[in-house]
C-alpha positions as CSV (number, residue, x, y, z in Angstrom):
1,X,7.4,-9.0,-1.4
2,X,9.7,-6.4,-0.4
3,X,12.7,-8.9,-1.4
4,X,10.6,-8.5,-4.9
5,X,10.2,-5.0,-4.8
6,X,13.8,-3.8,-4.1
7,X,15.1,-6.5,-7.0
8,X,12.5,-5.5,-9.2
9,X,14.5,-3.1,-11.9
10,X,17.8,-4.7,-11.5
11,X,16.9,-8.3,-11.9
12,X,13.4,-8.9,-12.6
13,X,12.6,-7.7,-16.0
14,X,9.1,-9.6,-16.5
15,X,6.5,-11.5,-14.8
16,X,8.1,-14.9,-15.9
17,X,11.0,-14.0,-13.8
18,X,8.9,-12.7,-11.2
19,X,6.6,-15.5,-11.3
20,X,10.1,-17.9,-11.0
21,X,11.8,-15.3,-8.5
22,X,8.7,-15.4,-6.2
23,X,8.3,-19.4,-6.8
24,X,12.1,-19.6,-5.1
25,X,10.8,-17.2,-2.1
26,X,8.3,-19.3,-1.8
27,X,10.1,-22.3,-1.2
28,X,12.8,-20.4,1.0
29,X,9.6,-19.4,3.6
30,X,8.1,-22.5,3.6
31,X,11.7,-24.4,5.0
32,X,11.5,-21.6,7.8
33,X,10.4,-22.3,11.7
34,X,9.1,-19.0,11.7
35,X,5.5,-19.1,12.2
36,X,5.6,-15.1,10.9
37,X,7.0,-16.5,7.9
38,X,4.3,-19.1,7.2
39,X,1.5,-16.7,7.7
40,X,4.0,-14.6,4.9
41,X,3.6,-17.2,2.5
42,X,-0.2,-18.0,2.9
43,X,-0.1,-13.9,2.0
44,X,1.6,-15.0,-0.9
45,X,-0.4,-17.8,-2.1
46,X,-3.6,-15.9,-1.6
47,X,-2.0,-12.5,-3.3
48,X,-0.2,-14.2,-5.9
49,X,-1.9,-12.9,-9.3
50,X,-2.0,-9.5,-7.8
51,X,1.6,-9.6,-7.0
52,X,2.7,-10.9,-10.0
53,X,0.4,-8.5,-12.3
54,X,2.5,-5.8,-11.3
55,X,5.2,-7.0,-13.8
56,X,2.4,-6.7,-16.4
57,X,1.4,-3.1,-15.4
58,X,4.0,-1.6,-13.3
59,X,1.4,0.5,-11.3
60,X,0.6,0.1,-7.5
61,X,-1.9,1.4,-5.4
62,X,0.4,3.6,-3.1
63,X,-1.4,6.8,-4.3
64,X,-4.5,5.6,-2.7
65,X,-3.4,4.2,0.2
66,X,-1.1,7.3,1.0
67,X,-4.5,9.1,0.6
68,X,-6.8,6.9,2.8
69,X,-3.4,7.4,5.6
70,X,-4.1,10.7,5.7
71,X,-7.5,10.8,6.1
72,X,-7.6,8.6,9.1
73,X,-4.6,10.7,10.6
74,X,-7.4,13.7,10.1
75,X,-9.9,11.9,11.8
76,X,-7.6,10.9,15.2
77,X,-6.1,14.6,15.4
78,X,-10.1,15.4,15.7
79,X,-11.4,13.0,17.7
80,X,-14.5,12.7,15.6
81,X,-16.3,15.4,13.3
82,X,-19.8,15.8,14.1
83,X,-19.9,18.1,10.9
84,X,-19.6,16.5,7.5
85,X,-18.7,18.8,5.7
86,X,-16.0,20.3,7.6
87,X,-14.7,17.0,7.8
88,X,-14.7,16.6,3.8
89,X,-13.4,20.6,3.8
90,X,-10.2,19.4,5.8
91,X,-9.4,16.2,3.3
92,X,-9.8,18.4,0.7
93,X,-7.7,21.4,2.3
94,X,-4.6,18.5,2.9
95,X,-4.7,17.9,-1.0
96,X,-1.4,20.0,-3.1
97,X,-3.2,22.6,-5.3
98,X,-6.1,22.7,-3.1
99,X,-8.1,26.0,-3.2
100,X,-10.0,25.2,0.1
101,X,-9.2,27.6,2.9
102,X,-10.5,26.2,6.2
103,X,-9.2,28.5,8.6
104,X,-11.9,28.7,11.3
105,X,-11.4,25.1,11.1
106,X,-8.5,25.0,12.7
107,X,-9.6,26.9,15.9
């Protein structure tokens, strides 16, 4: 995928070509000895629509995951919240443009 994703705006311009592009990665992976690679290409097969509907859209869902990175990264620098809501205060304090102030939070 990332061999798709760094070719993506200088070669591939639509999911035909992606579809054909990811078709000759395909074949590439399955000559390989690499057992890394094979479990690479049963990602593939089983992500296939998804990958390729990104040529239809061109939108991923980094925002997301960038967001659900940093709330696990709040949860191990606390080893645990036993309050709720000072655990939802400090996601939402982490957010640009936030207007939550937890500063007896961080004591």
């Amino acid at each position: 995928m990332l061999i798709l994703k760094e070719h993506k705006e200088k070669q591939i311009a639509d999911k035909s070509q992606a579809e054909e592009k990811l078709g000759l990665l395909e074949e590439k992976i399955a000559c390989s000895s690499l057992s890394e690679f094979k479990d690479l290409l049963h990602t593939f097969r089983n992500w296939r629509e998804e990958i390729l509907n990104y040529f239809d859209y061109r939108i991923t869902n980094g925002f997301v995951e960038g967001k659900n990175n940093r709330i696990k990264t709040i949860k191990r620098m606390a080893y645990g919240y036993r309050n709720l809501d000072n655990f939802r205060l400090r996601i939402l304090a982490t957010n640009p443009g936030s207007q939550v102030t937890v500063s007896h939070l961080l004591t």
